[in-house]
N, C-alpha and C positions, 0 to 999 in steps of 0.2 A: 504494500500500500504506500500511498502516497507519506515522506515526512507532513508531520503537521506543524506549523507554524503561528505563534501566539505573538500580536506585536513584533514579530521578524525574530524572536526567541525560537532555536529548533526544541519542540519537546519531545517528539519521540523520532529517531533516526530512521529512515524507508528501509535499513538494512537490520534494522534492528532484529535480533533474534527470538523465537518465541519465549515465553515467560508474562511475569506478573508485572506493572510498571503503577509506576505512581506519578500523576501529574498534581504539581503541586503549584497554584496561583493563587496571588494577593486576591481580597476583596472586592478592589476596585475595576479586574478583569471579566472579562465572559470567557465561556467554555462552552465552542459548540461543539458538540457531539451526538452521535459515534465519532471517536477519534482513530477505533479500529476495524478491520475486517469484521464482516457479517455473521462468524460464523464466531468469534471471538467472544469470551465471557465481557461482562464491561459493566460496570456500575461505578454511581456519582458518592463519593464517603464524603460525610462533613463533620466536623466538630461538634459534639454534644452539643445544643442550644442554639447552633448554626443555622440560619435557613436556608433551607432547600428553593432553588429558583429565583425570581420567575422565569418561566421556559419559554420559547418562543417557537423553536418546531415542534417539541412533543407536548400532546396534551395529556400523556399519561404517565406517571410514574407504578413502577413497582417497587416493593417492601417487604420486608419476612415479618412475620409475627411469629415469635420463637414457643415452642411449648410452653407451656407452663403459665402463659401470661392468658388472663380472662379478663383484661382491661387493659386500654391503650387510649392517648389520645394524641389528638393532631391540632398541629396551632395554626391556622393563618393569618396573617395581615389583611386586616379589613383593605386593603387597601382602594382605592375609587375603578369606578367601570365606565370607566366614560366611553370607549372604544364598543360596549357590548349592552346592548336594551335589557339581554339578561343573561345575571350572570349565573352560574350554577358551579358550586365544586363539590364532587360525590365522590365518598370512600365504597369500594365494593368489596365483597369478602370474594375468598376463594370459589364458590362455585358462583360468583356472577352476581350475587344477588345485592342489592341495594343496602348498605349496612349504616350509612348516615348522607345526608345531603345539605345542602343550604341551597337559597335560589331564592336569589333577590333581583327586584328589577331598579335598574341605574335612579331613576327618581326616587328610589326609598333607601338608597345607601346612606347610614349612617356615618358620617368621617369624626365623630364623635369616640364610637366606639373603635378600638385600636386592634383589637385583635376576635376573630370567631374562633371558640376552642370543640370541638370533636371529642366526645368521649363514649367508645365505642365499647360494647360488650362484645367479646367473645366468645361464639357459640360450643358447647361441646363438639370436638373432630375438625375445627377448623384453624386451632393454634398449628405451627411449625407448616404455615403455610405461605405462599407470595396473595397478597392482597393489595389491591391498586387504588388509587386517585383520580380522579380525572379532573383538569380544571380546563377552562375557555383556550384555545387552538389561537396560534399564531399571532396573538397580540401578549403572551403571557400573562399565566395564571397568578395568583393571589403570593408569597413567597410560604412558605411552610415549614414547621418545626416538626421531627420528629419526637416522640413521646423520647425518651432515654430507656424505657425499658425493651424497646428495639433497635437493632443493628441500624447504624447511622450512616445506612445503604440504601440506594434505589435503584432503579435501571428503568430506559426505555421501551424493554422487552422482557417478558417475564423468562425466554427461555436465554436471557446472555445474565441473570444475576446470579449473584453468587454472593456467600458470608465472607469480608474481606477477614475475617480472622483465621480462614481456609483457604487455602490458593487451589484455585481451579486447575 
């Protein structure tokens, strides 16, 4: 694949050899991605309290939700929807089904309110599973926190994630 280039910084070499990599960027940068081949594992890690996003090609993230946890939540940033009449960001569990939503339309956004928090039960058989996001496509989604009692991983694809404390 193509070297990728951030700011004219090389981050990862075209000759690079297979393996696990870490790309590491300030704050104030973006990171589009895929940065690798299609068939490659690839997930976005952030700092515990970190937010995740806002995305602007993917409108969906995946996540693990590790055994054992029967509660999680998810933070976003109220942030304004001026771009979108309505906005909606929906958590889904493993088999599909609709496990929290919010759906507000732009004339009732509160910018009062600083943050919508998600707090989601866990069904029996669905811990130690990938469970997804979805927020508003190509104008980016709301910024989000994961809970800390989950891997502070996501991916664009459920079949390239992986537990960064495991090398693929």
């Amino acid at each position: 694949f193509e070297s990728l280039e951030q700011d004219g910084d090389r981050l990862i070499p075209a000759d690079a050899p297979p393996g696990v990599y870490t790309i590491t960027f300030s704050r104030n940068r973006r990171l589009r991605w895929p940065v690798s081949p299609v068939d490659t594992p690839e997930i976005l890690v952030t700092d515990e309290g970190h937010p995740i996003g806002p995305g602007t090609d993917f409108a969906q993230y995946w996540f693990k939700v590790p055994e054992g946890v029967d509660l999680f939540t998810l933070e976003f940033e109220n942030s304004t929807h001026d771009r979108h009449w309505l906005s909606q960001w929906i958590v889904w569990d493993p088999d599909g089904n609709e496990a929290w939503g919010h759906r507000i339309l732009t004339k009732d956004h509160n910018p009062e309110v600083a943050h919508i928090r998600a707090e989601i039960e866990v069904a029996p058989g669905l811990a130690g599973r990938l469970w997804r996001v979805t927020l508003p496509a190509r104008q980016g989604g709301p910024p989000f926190r994961l809970d800390p009692v989950l891997p502070q991983a996501v991916s664009h694809d459920p079949t390239r994630w992986f537990d960064p404390k495991v090398a693929p």
